[in-house]
ZAKE-523677 format. One line per field, with one value per atom (N, C-alpha, C): residue in one letter; atom name; x, y, z. Coordinates in Angstrom, 3 decimals. Example, Ala and Ser with C-alpha at 12.3 -4.5 7.8 and 13.67 -1.06 7.14 Angstrom:
type = A:A:A:S:S:S
atom = N:CA:C:N:CA:C
c1 = 13.190:12.300:13.200:12.850:13.670:12.900
c2 = -5.690:-4.500:-3.300:-2.250:-1.060:0.030
c3 = 7.800:7.800:7.800:7.080:7.140:7.870
***
This chain:
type = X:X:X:X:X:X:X:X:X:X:X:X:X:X:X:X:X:X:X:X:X:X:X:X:X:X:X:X:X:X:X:X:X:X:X:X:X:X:X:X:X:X:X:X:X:X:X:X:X:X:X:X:X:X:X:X:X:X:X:X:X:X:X:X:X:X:X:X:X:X:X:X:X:X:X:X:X:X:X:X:X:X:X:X:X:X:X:X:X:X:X:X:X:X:X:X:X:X:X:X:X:X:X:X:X:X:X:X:X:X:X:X:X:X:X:X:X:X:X:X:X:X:X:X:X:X:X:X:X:X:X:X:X:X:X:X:X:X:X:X:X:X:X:X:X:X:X:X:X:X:X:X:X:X:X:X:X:X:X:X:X:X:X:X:X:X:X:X:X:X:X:X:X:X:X:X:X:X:X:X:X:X:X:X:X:X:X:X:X:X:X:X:X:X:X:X:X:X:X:X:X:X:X:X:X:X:X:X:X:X:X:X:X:X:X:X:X:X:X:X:X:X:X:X:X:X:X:X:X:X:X:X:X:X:X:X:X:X:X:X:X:X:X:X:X:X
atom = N:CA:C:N:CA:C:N:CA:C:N:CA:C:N:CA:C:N:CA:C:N:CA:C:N:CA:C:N:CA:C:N:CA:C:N:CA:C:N:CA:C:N:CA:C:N:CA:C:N:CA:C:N:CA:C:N:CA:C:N:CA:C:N:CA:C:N:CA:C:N:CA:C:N:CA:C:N:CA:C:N:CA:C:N:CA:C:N:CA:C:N:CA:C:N:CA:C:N:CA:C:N:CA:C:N:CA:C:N:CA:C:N:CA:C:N:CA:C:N:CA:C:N:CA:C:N:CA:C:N:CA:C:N:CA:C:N:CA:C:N:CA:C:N:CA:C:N:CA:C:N:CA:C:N:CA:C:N:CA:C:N:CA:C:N:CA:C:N:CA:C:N:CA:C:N:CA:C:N:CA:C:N:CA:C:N:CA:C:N:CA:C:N:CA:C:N:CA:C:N:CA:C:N:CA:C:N:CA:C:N:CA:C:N:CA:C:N:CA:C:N:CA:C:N:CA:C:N:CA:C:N:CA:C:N:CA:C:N:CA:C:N:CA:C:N:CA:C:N:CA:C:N:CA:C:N:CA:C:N:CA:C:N:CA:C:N:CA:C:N:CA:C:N:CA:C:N:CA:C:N:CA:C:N:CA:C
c1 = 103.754:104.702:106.056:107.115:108.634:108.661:109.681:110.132:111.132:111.252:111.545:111.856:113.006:113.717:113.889:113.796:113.382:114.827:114.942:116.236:116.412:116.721:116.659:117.690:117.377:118.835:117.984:119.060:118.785:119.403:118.500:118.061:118.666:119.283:119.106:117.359:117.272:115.695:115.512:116.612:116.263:115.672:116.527:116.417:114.941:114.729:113.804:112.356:112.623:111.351:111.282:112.227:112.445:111.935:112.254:112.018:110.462:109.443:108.048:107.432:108.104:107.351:107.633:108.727:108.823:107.675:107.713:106.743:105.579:105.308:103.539:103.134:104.128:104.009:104.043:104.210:104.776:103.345:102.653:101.868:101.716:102.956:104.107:103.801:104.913:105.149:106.891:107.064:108.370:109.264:108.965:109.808:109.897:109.049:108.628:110.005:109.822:111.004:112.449:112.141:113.681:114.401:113.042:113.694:114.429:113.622:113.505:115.141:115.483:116.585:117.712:117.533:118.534:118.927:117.986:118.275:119.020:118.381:119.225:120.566:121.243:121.979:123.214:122.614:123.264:123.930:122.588:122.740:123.997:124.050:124.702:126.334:126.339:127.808:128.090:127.293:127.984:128.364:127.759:128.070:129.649:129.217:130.824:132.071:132.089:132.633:133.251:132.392:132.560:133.281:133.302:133.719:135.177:135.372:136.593:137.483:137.065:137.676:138.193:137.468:137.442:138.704:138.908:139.916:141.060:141.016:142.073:142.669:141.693:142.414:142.962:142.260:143.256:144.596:144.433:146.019:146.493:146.284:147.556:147.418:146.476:147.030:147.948:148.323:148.682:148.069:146.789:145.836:145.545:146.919:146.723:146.657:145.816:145.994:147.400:147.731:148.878:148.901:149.939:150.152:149.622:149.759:148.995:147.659:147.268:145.607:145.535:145.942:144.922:145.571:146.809:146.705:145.773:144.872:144.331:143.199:142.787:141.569:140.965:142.151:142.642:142.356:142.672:142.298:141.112:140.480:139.213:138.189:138.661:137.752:137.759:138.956:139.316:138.844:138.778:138.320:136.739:136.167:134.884:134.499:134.782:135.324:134.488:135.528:135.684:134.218
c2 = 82.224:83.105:82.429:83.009:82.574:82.241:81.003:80.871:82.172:81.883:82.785:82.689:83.077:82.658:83.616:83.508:84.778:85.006:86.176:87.039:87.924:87.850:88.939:89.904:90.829:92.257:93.231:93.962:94.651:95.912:97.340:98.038:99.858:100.572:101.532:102.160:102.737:102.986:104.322:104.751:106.061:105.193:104.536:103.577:102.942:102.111:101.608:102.547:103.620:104.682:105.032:105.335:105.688:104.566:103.355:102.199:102.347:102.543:102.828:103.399:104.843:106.148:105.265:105.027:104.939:103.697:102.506:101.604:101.889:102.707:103.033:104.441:105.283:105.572:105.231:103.883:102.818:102.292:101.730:101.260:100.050:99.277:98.131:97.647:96.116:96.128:96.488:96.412:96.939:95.301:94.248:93.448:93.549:94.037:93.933:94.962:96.019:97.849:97.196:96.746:96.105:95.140:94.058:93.380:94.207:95.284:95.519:96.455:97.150:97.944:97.091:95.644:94.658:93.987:93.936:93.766:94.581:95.921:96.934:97.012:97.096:96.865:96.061:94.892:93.842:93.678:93.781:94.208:95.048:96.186:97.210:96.790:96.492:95.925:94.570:93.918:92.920:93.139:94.480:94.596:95.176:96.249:97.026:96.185:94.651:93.800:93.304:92.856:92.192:93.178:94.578:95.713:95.851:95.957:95.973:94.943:93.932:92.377:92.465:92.842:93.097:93.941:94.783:95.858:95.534:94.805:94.273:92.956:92.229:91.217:91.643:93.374:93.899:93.933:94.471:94.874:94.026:92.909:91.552:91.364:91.279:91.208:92.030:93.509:94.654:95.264:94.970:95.967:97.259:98.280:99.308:100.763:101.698:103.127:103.474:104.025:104.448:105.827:106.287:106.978:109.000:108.508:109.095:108.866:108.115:108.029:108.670:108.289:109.068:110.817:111.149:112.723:112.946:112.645:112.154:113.095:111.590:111.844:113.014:113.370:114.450:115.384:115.561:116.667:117.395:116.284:116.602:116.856:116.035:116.348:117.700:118.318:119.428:120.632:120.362:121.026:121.155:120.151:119.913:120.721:120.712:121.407:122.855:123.620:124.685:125.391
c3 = 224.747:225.390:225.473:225.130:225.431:226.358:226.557:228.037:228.235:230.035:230.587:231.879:232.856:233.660:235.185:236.461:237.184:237.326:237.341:237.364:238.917:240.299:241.595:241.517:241.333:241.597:242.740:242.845:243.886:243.329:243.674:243.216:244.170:243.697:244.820:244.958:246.230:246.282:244.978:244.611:243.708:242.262:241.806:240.492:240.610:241.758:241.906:241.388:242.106:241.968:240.238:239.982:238.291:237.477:237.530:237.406:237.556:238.681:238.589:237.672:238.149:237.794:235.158:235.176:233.947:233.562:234.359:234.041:233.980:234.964:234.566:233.629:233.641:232.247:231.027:230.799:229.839:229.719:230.956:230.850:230.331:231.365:231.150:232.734:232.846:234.312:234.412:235.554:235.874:235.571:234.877:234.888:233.600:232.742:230.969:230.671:231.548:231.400:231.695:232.827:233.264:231.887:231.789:230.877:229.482:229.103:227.622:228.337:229.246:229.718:229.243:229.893:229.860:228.412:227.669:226.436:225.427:225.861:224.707:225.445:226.635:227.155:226.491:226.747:226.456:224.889:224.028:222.759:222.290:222.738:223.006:223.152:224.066:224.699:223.611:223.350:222.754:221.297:220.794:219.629:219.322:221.125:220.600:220.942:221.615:222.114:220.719:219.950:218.706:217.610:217.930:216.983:217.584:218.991:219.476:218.795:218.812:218.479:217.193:216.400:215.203:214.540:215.148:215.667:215.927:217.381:217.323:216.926:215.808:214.509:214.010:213.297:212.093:212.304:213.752:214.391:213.944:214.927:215.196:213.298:212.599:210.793:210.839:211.030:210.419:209.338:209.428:208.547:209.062:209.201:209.503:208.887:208.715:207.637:207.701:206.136:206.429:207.271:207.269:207.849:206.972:205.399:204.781:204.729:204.991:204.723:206.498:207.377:208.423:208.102:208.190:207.593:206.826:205.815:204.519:205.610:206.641:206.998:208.221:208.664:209.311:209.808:208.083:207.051:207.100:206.618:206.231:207.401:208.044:210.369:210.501:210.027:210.714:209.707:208.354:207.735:207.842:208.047:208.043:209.691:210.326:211.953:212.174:211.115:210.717:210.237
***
């Protein structure tokens, strides 16, 4: 088994219950749900963290669409819309 580290939060009583009712429908424990919550979570955020960043390198490069290519792409949103 991985190591593994105890984590205490505190919970509103509504979450908490959801938090149950989902674990034992899982047929999990409520630290296995929490954990797996916290992971995709995390996952999650750090990806769009790294996409933001990313973003704003191009900027500070000036790797930016012209001004024809986003009309370009626009275009086509709006056509596709329709």
């Amino acid at each position: 088994m991985a190591e593994s580290a105890v984590l205490t939060l505190r919970l509103d009583p509504k979450l908490k219950r959801q938090l149950d009712r989902l674990s034992k429908a899982m047929s999990r424990s409520r630290s296995f749900v929490a954990a797996e919550a916290i992971r995709g979570f995390v996952a999650l955020n750090e990806w769009q963290i790294e996409e933001i960043q990313k973003g704003i390198n191009e900027a500070d490069n000036g790797e930016f669409a012209s001004d024809k290519e986003v009309e370009q792409t626009l275009k086509r949103w709006t056509r596709r819309a329709r």
